[in-house]
C-alpha positions as a printed NumPy array, in Angstrom:
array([[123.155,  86.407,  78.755],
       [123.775,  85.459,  82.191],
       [127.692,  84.412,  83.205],
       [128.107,  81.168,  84.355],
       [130.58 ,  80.341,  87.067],
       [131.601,  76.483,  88.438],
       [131.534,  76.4  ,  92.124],
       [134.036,  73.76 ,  94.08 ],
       [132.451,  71.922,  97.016],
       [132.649,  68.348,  98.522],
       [130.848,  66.517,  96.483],
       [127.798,  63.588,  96.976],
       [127.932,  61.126,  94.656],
       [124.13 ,  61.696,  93.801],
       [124.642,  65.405,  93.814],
       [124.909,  67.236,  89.906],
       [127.652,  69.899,  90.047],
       [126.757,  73.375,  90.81 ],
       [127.091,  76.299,  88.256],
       [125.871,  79.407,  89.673],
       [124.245,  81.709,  86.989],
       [125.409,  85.146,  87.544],
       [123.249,  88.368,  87.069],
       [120.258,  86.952,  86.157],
       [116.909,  88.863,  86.832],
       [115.257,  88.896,  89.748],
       [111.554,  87.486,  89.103],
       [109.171,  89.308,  91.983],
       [108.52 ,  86.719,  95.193],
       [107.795,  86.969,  98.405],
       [108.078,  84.966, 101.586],
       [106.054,  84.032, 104.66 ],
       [105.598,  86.13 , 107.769],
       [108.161,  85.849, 110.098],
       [108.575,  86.447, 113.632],
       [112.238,  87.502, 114.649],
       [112.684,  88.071, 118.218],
       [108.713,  88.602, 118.461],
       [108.749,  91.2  , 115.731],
       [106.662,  90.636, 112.371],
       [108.036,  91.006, 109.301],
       [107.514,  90.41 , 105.587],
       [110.438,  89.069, 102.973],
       [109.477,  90.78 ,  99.813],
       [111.017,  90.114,  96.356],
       [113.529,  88.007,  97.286],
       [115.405,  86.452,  94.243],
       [115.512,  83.11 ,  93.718],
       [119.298,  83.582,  92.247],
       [122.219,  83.687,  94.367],
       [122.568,  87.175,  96.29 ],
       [123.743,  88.954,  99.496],
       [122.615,  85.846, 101.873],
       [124.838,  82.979, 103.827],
       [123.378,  79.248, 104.218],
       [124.863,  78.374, 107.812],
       [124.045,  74.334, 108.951],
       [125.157,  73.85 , 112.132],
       [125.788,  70.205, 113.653],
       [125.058,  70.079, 117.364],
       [126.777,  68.076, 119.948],
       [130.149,  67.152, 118.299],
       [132.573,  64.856, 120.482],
       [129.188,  63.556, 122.446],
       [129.92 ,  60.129, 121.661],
       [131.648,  58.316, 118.897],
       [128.087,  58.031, 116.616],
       [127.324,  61.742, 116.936],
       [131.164,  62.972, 116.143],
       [130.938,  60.106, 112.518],
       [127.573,  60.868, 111.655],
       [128.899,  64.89 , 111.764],
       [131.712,  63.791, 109.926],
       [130.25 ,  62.358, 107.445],
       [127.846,  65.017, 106.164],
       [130.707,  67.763, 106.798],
       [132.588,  65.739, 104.035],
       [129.751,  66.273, 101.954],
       [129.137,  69.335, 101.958],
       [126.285,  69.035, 104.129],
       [127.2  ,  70.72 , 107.045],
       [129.161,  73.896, 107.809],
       [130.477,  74.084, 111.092],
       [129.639,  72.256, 114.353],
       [129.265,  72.894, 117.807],
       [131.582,  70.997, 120.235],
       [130.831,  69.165, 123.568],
       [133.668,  68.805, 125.916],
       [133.884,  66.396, 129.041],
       [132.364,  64.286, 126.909],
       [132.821,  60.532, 125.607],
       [134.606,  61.557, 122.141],
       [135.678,  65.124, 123.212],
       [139.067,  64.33 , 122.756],
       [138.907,  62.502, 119.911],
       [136.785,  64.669, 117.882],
       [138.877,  67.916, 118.611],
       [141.602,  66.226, 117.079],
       [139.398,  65.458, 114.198],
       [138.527,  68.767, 113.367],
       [141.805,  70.181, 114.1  ],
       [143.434,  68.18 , 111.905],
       [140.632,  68.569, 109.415],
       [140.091,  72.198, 109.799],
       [136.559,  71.811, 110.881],
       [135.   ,  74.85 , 112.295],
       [134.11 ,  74.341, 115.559],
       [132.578,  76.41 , 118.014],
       [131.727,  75.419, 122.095],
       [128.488,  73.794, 123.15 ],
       [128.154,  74.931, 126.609],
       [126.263,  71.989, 128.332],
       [124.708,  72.829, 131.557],
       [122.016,  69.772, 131.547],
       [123.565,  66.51 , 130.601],
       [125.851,  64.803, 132.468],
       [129.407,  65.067, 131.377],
       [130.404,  61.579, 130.532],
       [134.618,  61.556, 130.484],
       [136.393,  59.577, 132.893],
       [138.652,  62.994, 132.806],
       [136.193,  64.814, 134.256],
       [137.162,  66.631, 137.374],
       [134.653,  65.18 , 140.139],
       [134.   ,  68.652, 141.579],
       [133.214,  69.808, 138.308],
       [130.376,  66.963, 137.726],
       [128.835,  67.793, 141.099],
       [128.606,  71.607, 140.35 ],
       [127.291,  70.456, 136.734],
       [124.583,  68.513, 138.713],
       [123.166,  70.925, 140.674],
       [122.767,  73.552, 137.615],
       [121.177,  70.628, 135.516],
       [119.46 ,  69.829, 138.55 ],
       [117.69 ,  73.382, 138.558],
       [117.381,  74.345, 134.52 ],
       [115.573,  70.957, 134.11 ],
       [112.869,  71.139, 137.332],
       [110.598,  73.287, 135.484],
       [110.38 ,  75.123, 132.139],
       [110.626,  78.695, 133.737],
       [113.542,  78.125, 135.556],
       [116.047,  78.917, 132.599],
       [114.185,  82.174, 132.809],
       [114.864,  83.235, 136.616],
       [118.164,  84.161, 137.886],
       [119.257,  82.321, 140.953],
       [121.793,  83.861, 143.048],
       [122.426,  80.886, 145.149],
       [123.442,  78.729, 141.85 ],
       [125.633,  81.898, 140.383],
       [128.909,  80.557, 141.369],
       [128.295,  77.437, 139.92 ],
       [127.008,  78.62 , 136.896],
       [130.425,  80.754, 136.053],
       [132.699,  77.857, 137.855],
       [131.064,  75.491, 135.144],
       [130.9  ,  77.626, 132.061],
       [134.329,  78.937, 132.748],
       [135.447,  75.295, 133.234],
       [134.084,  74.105, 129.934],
       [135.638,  77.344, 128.337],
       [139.034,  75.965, 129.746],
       [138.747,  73.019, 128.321],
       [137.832,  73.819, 125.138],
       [140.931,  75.648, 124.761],
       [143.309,  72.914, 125.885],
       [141.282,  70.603, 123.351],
       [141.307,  73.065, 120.145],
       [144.723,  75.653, 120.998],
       [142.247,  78.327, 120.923],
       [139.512,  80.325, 122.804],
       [136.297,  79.734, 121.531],
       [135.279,  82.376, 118.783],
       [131.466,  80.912, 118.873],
       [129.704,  79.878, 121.157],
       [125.939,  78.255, 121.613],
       [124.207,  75.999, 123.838],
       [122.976,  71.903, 124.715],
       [119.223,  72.252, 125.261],
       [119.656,  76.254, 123.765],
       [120.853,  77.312, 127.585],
       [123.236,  79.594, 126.903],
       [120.73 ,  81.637, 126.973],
       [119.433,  81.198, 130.358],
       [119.35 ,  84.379, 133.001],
       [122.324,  82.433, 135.023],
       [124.584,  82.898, 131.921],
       [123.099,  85.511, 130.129],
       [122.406,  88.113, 132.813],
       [126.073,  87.583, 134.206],
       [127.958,  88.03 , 131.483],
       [129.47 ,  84.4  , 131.621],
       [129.317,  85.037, 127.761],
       [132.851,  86.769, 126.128],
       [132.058,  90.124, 124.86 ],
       [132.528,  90.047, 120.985],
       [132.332,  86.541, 119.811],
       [129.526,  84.985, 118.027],
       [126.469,  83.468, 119.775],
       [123.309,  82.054, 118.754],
       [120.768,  83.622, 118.885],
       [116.979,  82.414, 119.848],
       [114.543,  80.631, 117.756],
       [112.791,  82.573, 114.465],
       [109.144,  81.581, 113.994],
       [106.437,  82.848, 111.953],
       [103.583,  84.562, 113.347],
       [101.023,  82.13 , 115.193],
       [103.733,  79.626, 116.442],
       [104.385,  81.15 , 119.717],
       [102.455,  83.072, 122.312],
       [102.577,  86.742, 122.811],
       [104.836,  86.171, 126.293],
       [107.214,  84.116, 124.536],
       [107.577,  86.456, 121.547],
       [108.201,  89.001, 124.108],
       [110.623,  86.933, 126.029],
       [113.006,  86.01 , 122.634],
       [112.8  ,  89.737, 121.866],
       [114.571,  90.612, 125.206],
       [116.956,  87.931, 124.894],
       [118.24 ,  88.893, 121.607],
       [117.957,  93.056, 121.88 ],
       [120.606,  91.575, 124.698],
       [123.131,  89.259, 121.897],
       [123.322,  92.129, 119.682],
       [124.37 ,  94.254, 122.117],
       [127.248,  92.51 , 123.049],
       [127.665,  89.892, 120.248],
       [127.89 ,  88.891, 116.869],
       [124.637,  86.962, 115.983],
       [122.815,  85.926, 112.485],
       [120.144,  87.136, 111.201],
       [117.636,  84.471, 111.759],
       [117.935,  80.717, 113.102],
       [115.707,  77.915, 112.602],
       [116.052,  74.042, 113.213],
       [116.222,  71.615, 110.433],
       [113.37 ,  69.422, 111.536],
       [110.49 ,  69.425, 111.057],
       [111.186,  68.162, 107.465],
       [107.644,  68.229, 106.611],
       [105.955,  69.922, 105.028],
       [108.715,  70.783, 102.706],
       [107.621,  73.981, 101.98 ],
       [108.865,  74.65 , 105.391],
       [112.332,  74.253, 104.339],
       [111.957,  76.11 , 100.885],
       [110.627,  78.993, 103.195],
       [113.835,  79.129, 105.492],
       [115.848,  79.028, 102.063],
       [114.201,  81.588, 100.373],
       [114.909,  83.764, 103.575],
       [119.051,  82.997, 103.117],
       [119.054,  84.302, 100.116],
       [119.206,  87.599, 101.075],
       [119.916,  86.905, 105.012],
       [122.705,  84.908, 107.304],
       [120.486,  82.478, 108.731],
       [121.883,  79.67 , 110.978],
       [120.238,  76.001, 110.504],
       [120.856,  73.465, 113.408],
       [120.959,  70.089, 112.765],
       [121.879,  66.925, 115.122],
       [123.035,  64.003, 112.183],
       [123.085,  61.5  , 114.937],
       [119.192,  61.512, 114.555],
       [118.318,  59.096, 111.62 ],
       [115.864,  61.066, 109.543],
       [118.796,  64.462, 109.85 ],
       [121.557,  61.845, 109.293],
       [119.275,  60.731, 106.198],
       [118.382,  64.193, 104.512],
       [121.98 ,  65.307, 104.934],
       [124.231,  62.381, 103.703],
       [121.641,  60.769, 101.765],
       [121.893,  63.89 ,  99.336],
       [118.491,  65.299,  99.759],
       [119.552,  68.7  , 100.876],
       [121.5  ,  68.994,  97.605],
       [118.258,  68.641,  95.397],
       [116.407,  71.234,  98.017],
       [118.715,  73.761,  97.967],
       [119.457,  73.594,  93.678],
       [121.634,  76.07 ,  93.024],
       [122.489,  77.883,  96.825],
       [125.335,  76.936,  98.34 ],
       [125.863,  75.905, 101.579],
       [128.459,  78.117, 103.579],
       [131.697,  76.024, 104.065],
       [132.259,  77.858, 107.865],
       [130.02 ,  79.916, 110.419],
       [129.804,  83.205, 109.428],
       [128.02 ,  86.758, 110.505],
       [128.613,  90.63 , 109.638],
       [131.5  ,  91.163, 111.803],
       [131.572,  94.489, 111.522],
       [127.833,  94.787, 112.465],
       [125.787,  92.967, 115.309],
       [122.521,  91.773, 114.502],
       [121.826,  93.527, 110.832],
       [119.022,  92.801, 109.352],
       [117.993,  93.828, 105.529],
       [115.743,  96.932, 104.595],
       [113.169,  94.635, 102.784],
       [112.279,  93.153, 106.498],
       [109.738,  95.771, 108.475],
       [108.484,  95.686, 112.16 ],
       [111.169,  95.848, 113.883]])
């Protein structure tokens, strides 16, 4: 007979409590293709018990404004979220480090190279060097790709300047790090090493097979052979949205099960905000449980499970 053990979590009202049935067998199952840095691979017999895997949601843009940092808050309380991603030079920077300091939130730095920083405490040099990066990344959807040499200075003055300030807001240096609009991982930052050997950073989309074109497939792969090199990444990262068709969401579940995948979320957006305080994500995930803080194989980068093949 299978043990049973309670698990302790921050409870929604509408949400049953968890018991977790130990060593139970593991009925054969299988999940949908996936494409993982523009490899193909296959998920087969992954348990529907609780295993080897880690449930990561991420919030994004923490300390944008005072609706983004409550909505967070809110569905951290819960349960709902596990870590978030802080802005700084922001509206509610300040008050939302002191939030999750005092609170114990894990928090990790949102590099933001495309919208304009919107404290008064922001250094006016520091806006104008902001500008003309945003200025570039946003005039067409290849320029994240090519490195500019003119713009290099401004890119490290600006990522080392939010880096800066991220430690006088939290006492610490960043252990994570990931970016607004995903552009951390553009060539300015990525090819010049703007990003601190060691630490954890996100890695690029996970699609299945089909979703993206053989370029961009080829593209992601690059990008990430690069983050494992030098970083601690998860397994696999998808977005929360689209929430339909739910067997979307069952199919990035199944995969964390046996794998650390990362799920980004922004709870300022109503239907997120919704899914994640309302409860819903409770009766989705049944009996997984949502990781209470980021987490990745330390003492690997980038390890992936036998069961997965193509790489």
């Amino acid at each position: 007979m299978a043990a049973r053990t309670e698990v302790t979590r921050p409870q929604h009202p509408m949400e049953k409590p968890l018991t977790v049935c130990e060593n139970q067998a593991t009925p054969e199952g299988s999940a949908p293709a996936i494409v993982q840095g523009g490899s193909a691979v296959w998920a087969a017999g992954i348990s529907p018990g609780i295993d080897a895997g880690v449930l990561i949601v991420n919030a994004d843009d923490w300390g944008r404004d005072r609706l983004t940092t409550d909505r967070t808050l809110e569905c951290v309380l819960r349960g709902a979220v596990s870590s978030v991603s802080a802005m700084v030079f922001m509206q509610d920077s300040e008050r939302a480090a002191g939030i999750a300091r005092s609170r114990g939130i894990d928090a990790g730095l949102h590099l933001n190279l495309t919208t304009p920083f919107s404290s008064p405490r922001c250094p006016r040099g520091l806006a104008r060097r902001q500008e003309k990066v945003a200025a570039y990344l946003r005039r067409n959807r290849y320029a994240q790709v090519l490195f500019n040499p003119s713009l290099a200075p401004s890119f490290g003055y600006v990522v080392k300047a939010q880096t800066e300030e991220y430690c006088r807001l939290y006492g610490t240096q960043p252990e994570r790090i990931d970016g607004h609009h995903h552009m951390h991982l553009c060539a300015n930052v990525l090819w010049s090493g703007l990003l601190p050997y060691g630490i954890t950073v996100r890695r690029s989309f996970s699609f299945k097979i089909g979703e993206k074109s053989l370029w961009n497939r080829l593209y992601r792969r690059t990008i990430d052979r690069r983050l494992k090199r030098r970083h601690h990444v998860t397994d696999y990262f998808f977005s929360l949205v689209p929430l339909v068709p739910p067997s979307r969401l069952q199919q990035i579940l199944l995969m964390a099960r046996r794998h650390i995948v990362e799920v980004e979320t922004h709870p300022v957006k109503a239907e997120e905000y919704r899914f994640l305080a309302g409860g819903e994500i409770f009766r989705q995930i049944g009996d997984q449980r949502i990781a209470s803080r980021y987490a990745t194989r330390r003492g690997r980068t980038g390890t992936r499970s036998n069961q997965f093949q193509g790489e």
